[in-house]
C-alpha positions as CSV (number, residue, x, y, z in Angstrom):
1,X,-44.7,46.7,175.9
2,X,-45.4,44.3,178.7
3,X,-46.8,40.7,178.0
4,X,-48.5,38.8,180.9
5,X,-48.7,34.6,180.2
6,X,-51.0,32.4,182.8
7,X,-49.8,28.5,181.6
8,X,-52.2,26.0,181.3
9,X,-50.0,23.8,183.7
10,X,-52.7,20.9,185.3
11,X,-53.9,21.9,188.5
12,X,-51.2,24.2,189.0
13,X,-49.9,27.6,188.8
14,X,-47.5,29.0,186.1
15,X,-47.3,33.1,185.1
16,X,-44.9,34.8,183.3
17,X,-44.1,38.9,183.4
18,X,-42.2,40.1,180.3
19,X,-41.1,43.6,182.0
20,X,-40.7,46.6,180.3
21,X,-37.8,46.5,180.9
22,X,-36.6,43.6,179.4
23,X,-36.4,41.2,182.5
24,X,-39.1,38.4,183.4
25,X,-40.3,37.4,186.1
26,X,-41.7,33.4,186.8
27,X,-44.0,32.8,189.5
28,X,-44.8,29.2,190.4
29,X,-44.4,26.4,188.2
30,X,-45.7,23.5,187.6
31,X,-45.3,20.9,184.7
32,X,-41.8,21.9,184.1
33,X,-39.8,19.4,182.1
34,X,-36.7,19.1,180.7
35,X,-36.5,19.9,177.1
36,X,-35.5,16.4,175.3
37,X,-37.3,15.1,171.8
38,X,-39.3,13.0,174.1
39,X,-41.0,15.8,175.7
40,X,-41.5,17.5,172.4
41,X,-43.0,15.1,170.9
42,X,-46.0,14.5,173.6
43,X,-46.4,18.6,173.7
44,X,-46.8,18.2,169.6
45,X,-49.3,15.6,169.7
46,X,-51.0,17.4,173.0
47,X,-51.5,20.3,170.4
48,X,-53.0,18.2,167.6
49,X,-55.5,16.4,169.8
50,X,-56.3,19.5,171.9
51,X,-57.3,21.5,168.5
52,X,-60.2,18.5,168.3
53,X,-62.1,19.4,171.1
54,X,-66.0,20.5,170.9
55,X,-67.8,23.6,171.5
56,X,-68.9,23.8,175.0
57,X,-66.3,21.6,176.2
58,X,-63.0,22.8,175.7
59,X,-61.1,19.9,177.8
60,X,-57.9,22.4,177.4
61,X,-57.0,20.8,181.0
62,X,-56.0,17.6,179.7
63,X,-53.6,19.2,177.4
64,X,-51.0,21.2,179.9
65,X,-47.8,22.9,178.5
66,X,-44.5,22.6,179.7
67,X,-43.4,25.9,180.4
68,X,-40.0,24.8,179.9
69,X,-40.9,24.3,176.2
70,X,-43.5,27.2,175.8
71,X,-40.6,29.8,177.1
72,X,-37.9,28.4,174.8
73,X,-40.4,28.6,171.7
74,X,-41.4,32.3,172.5
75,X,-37.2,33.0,173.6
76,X,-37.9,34.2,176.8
77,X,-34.7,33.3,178.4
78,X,-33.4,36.0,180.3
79,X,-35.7,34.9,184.0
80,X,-34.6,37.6,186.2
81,X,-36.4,36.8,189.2
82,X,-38.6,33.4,190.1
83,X,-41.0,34.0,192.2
84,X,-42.6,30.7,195.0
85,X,-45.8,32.0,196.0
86,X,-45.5,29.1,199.1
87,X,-44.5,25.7,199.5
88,X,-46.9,23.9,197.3
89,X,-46.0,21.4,194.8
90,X,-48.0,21.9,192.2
91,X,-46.4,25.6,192.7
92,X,-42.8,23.8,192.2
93,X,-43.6,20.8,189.8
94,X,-40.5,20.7,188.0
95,X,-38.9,23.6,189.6
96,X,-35.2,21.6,189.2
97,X,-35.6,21.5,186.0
98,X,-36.9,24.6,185.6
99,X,-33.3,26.2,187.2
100,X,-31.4,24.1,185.3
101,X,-32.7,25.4,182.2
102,X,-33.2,29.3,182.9
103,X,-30.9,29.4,186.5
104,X,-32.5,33.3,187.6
105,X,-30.3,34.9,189.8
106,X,-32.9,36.5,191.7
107,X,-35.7,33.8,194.1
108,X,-38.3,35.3,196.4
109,X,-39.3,33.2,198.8
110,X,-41.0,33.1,202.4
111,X,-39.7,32.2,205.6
112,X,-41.6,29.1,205.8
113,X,-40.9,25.3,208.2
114,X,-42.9,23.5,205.9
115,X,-41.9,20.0,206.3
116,X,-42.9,17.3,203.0
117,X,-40.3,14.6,203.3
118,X,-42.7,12.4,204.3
119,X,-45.5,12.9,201.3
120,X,-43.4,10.8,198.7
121,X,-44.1,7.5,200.4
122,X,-47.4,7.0,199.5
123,X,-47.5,7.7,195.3
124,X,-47.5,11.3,195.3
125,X,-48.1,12.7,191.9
126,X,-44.9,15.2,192.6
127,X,-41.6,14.3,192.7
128,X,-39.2,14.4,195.5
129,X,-36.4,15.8,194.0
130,X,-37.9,19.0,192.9
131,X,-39.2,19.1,197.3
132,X,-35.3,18.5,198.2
133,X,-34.3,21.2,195.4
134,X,-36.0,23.8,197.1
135,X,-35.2,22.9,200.3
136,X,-31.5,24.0,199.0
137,X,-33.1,26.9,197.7
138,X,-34.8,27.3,200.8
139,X,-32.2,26.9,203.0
140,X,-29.4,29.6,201.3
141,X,-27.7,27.1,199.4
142,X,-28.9,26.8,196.1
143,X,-26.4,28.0,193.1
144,X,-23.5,30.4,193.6
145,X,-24.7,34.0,193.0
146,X,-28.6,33.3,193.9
147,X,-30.0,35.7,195.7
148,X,-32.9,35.0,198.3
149,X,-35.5,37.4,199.2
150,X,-38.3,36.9,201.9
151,X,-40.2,40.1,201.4
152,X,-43.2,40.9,203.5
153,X,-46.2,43.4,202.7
154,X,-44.9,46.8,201.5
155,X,-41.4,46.1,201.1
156,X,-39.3,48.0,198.4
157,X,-36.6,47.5,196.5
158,X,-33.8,48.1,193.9
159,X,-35.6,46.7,190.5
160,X,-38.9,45.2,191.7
161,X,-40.2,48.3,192.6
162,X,-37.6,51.2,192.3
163,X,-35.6,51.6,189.7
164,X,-31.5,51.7,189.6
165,X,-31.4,54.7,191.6
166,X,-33.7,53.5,194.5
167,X,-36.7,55.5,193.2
168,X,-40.0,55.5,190.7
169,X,-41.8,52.0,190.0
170,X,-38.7,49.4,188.6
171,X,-40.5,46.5,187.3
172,X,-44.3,47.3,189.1
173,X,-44.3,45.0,191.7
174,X,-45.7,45.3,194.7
175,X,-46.0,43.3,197.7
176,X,-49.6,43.1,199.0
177,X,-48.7,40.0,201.9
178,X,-47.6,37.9,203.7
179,X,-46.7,39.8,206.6
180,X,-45.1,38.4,209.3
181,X,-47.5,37.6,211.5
182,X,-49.0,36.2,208.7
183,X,-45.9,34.2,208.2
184,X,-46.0,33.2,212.0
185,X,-49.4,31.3,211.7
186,X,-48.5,29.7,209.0
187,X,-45.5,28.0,210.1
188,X,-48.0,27.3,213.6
189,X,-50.6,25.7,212.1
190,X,-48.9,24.1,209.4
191,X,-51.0,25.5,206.8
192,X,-49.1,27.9,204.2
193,X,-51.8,29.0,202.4
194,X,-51.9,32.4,204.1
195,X,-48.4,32.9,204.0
196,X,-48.8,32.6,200.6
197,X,-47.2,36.1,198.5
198,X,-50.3,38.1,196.9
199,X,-48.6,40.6,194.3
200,X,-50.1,44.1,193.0
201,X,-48.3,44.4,189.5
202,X,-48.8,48.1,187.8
203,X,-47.5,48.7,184.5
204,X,-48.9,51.8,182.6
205,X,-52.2,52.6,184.4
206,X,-53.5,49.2,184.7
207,X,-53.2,46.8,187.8
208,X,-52.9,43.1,187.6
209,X,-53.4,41.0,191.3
210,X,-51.3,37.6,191.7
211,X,-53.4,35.7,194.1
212,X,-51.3,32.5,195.0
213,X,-53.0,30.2,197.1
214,X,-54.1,33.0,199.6
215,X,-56.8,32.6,202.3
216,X,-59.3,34.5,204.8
217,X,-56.4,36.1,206.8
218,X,-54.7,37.5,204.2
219,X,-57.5,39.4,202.3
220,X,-58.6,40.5,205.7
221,X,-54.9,42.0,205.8
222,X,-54.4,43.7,202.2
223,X,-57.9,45.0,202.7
224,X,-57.5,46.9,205.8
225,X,-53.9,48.1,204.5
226,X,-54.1,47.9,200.7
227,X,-57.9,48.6,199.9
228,X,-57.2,51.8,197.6
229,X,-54.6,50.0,195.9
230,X,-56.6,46.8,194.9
231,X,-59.9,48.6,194.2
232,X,-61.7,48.0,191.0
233,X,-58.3,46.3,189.5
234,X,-58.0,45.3,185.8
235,X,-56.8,41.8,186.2
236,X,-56.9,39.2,189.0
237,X,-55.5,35.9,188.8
238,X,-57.5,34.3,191.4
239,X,-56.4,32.9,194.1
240,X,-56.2,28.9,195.1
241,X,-56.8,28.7,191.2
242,X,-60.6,29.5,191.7
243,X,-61.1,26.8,193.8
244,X,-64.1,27.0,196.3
245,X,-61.5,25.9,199.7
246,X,-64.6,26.8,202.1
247,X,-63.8,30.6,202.2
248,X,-64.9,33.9,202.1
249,X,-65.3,35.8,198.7
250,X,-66.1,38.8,199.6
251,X,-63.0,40.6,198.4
252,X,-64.6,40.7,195.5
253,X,-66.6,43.4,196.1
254,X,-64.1,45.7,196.6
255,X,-61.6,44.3,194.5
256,X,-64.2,44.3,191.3
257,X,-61.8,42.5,188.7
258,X,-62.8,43.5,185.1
259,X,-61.6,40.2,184.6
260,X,-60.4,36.9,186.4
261,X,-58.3,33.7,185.0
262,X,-59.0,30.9,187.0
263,X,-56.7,27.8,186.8
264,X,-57.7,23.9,186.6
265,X,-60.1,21.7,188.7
266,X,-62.8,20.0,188.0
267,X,-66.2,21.9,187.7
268,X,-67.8,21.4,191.0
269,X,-64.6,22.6,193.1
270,X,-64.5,26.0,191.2
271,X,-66.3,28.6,192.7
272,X,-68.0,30.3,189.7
273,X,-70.8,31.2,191.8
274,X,-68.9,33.7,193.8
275,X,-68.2,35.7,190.6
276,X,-71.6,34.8,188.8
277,X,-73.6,36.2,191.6
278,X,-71.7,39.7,191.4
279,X,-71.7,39.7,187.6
280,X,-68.2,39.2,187.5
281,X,-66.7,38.0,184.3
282,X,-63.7,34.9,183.9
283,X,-61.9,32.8,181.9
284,X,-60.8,29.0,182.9
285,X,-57.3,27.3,181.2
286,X,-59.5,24.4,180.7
287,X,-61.4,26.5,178.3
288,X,-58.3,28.9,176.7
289,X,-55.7,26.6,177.1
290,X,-52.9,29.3,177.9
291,X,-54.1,33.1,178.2
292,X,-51.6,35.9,177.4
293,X,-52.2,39.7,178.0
294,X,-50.5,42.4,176.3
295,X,-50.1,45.7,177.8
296,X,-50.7,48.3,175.1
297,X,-50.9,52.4,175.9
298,X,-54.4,52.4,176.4
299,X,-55.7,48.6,176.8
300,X,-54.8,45.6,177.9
301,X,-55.4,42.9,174.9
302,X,-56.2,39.4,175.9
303,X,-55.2,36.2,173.2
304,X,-55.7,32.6,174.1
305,X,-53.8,29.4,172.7
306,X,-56.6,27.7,172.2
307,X,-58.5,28.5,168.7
308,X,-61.6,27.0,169.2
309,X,-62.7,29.2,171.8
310,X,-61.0,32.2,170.5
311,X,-63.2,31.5,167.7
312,X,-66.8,31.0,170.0
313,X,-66.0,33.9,171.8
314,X,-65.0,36.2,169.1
315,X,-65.8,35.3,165.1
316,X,-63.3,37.9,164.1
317,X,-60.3,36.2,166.4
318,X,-56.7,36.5,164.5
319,X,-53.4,34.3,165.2
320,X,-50.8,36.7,166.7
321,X,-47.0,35.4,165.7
322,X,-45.4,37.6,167.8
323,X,-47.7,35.8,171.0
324,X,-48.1,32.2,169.5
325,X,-52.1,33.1,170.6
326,X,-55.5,34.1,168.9
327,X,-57.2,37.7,170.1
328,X,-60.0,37.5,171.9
329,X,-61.0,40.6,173.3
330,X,-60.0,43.7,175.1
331,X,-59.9,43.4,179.1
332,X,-59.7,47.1,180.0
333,X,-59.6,50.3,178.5
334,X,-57.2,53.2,180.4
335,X,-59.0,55.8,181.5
336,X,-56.6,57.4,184.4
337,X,-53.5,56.9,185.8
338,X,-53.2,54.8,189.1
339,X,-50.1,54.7,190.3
């Protein structure tokens, strides 16, 4: 059965697809560092101190994984594709490290002129050499065999979406935008949000949305093109992390998520309002620490990493080996097929 992961990765993005069919898929990463004892050690002792936190605080953001280290402990090794939402850096924190490690054959990327030699001069938290990696990746010349994709809204293909023989779903994904144009204004005004990917992932009858970082134009797009297929979806993971960024929410009235994970910021930047007012429920990593979904036949099962909560949420919460995670609750039950 499928398995969804959304790292607790800083103000970043990290999610993991375990496919049905046995391949993964990465998108974004951030906090990625090479596995040594050093880095082992201050993940162990992030885990002791994090399972100290109080009730109504759960401070989870000031203990990130590595998802270096949390893939290698749950052997998910086989990274088919890796997928850069946009040029970012807290969407490619440790992205060098990351390929060194797991080296995936397949990188989707977009056909971006984003420009960040210059941002290292001034004590940027990132590191330059993950920006120059990806301009290699970027520019066609990352390892031998890689294969670069720039796909645009509704594109198909072998494995993502169709399987070996060019038909049915492959691996459920779906490519909801950037388009183009999309693209275009991006690279124009220099701001890469909405050129951002925004990914429809269907596996059994449920549908999971991928947000990135994406903006105004872009739900303005996959609403007049893709309304029917992001109506009333299971699972969003919201987009900019759930930050406010002086937008327009109103994508989720149509889109009426059962249930959103928002990433790290601090309080006042999140934009809980927009999903309080419409009754909307949501789940932050500073308060579950890492969230993983498993796709059963009939429901999707959400566990956290972080006990305490699991615990305040749901007094019957058990640890799951097989996910490293404590149950929480069910997302959403199956009721009809969607695809």
């Amino acid at each position: 059965m499928a398995v969804i992961h959304f790292l607790n990765v800083k103000q970043g993005d990290c999610s993991i697809i375990e496919h049905n069919s046995g391949r993964i898929t990465v998108i974004d990463v951030c906090n990625a560092k090479e596995d040594t004892n050093e880095t082992r050690f201050s993940e162990a002792l992030d885990r002791a101190f994090s399972k100290a936190t109080v009730l109504g605080n759960f401070n989870q953001k000031d203990y990130p994984v590595n998802p270096i280290l949390y893939m290698k402990d749950r052997l998910l090794m086989n990274v088919w594709r890796f997928i850069l939402t946009h040029p970012d850096m807290d969407h490619m924190d440790g992205i060098e490290a990351f390929w060194n490690e797991f080296n995936p054959p397949n990188f989707w990327d977009t056909n971006n002129t984003c420009n960040k030699d210059d941002d290292f001069n001034g004590g940027s938290p990132y590191n330059y050499e993950d920006w120059n990696f990806y301009k290699t990746l970027r520019a066609g010349n990352g390892p031998t065999g890689l294969k670069r994709l720039a796909l645009a809204s509704e594109a198909k293909g072998k494995y993502w979406n169709q399987d070996e023989n060019g038909i049915g779903g492959g691996d459920g994904l779906h490519v909801l935008a950037p388009t183009a144009d999309l693209v275009r204004q991006a690279n124009d005004c220099d701001d890469f949000n909405d050129c951002s990917y925004v990914l429809l992932y269907r596996t059994g009858n449920f549908r999971i949305v991928f947000g990135g970082d994406s903006h105004d134009d872009t739900w303005n797009h996959i609403l007049e093109e893709h309304e029917q297929s992001v109506k009333n979806v299971d699972l969003l993971i919201a987009p900019h992390h759930g930050r406010k960024s002086d937008r327009s929410y109103d994508f989720l009235d149509i889109l009426q998520p059962k249930m959103t994970f928002f990433g790290n910021a601090a309080s006042e930047h999140l934009a809980y309002d927009a999903w309080n007012y419409r009754d909307l429920p949501f789940i932050t990593n500073n308060q579950a620490g890492c969230m993983v979904v498993r796709v059963g036949p009939t429901s999707l099962d959400l566990y956290v990493t972080n006990e305490t909560f699991a615990r305040k949420k749901n007094p019957y919460t058990f640890y799951s080996e097989a996910l490293s995670a404590w149950y929480m609750e069910e997302i959403s039950a199956s009721v009809e097929a969607t695809a």
